[in-house]
C-alpha positions as CSV (number, residue, x, y, z in Angstrom):
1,X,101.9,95.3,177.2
2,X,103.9,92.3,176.3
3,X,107.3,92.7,174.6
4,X,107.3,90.7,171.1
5,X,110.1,89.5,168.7
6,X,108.9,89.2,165.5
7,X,111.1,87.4,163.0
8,X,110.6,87.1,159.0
9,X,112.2,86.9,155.7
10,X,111.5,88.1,152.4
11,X,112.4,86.5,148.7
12,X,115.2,87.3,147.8
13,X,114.8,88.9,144.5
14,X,112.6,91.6,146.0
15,X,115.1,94.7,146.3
16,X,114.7,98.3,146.2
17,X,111.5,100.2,146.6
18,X,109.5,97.2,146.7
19,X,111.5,95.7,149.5
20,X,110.8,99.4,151.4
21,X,107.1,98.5,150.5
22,X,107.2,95.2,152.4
23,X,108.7,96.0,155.8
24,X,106.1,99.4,155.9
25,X,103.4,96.7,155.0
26,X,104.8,94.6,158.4
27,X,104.9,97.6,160.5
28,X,101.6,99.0,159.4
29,X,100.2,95.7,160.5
30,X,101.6,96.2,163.9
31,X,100.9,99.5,164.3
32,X,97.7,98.8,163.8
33,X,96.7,96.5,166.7
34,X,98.1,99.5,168.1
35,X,101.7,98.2,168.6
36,X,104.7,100.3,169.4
37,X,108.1,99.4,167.4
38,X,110.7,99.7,169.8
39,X,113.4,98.1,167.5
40,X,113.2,97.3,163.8
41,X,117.0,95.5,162.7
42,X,117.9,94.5,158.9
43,X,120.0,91.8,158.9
44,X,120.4,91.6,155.5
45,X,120.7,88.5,152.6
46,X,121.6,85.3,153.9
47,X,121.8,81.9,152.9
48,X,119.0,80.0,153.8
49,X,119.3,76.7,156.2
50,X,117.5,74.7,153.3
51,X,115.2,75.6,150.3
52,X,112.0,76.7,150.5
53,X,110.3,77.4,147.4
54,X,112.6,77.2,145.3
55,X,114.9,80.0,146.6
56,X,118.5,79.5,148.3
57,X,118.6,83.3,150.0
58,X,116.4,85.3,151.8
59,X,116.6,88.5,153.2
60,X,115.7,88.6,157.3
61,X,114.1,91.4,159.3
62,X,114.1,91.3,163.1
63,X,111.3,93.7,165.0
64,X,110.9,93.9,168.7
65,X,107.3,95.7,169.4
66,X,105.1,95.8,172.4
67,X,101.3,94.9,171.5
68,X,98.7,93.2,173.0
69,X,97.7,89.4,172.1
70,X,95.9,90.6,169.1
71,X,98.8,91.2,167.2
72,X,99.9,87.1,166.7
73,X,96.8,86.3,165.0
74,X,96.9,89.7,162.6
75,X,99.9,89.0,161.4
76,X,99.6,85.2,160.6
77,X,96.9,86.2,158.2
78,X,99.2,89.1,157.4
79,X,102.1,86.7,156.1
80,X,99.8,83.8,155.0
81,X,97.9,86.0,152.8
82,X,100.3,88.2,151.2
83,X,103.1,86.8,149.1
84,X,106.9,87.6,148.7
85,X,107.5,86.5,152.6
86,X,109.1,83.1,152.8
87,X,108.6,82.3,156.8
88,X,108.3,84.4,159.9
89,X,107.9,83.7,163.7
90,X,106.4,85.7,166.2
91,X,107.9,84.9,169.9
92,X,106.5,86.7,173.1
93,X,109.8,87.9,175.7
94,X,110.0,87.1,178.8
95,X,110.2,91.2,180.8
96,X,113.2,90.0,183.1
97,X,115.2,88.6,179.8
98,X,114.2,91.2,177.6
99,X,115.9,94.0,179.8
100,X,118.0,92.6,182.6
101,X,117.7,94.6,186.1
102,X,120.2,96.2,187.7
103,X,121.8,94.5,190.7
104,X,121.8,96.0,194.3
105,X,124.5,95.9,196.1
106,X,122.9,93.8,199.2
107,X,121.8,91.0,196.4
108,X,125.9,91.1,195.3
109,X,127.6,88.5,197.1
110,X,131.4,88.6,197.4
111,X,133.9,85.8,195.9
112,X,135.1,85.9,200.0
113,X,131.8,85.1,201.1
114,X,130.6,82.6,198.4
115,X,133.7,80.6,199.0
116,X,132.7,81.2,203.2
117,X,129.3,79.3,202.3
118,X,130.8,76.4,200.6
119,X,133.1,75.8,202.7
């Protein structure tokens, strides 16, 4: 299953229990589709880049999951629907950036010999 980064923020004056309630509601959603969460991240209050609606902060959530294609259009209707979420953006990952491979040793190529081909 493809690796997804999904990206939103929520009003700032939601705090508490009720701001609990809004990243279970998220991760429901994913679950779900049948997602898996392999990393949920709070990033916390932040000033906003410009206003939307009226509101200078926001705070930002950052979950990485792996779900199939299904998942994009659930959650649009997720965040269009309900309110208290200010904008989100759900990004597929590329595998080979999401977790670089380790390097053999016959694909390491020494300064001596990189200097030997340039020369």
């Amino acid at each position: 299953m493809p690796l997804y980064e999904v990206m939103y923020i929520v009003q700032p004056e939601i705090e508490g229990d009720l701001l609990e309630e809004s990243v279970n509601r998220v991760t429901e959603v994913i679950q779900k589709e049948g997602g898996e969460i392999v990393s949920s991240k709070r990033l916390g209050k932040k000033r906003l880049a410009y206003e939307i609606n009226d509101f200078r902060e926001g705070s930002y959530f950052l979950i990485h999951t792996r779900c199939g294609k299904e998942l994009v259009p659930a959650l649009d209707h997720f965040f269009k629907v309900n309110e208290g979420y200010l904008r989100y953006i759900v990004i597929r990952l590329n595998e080979e950036k999401a977790s670089p491979k380790p390097q053999n040793e016959d694909n390491v190529v020494s300064q001596e010999e990189n200097e030997e081909v340039q020369a």
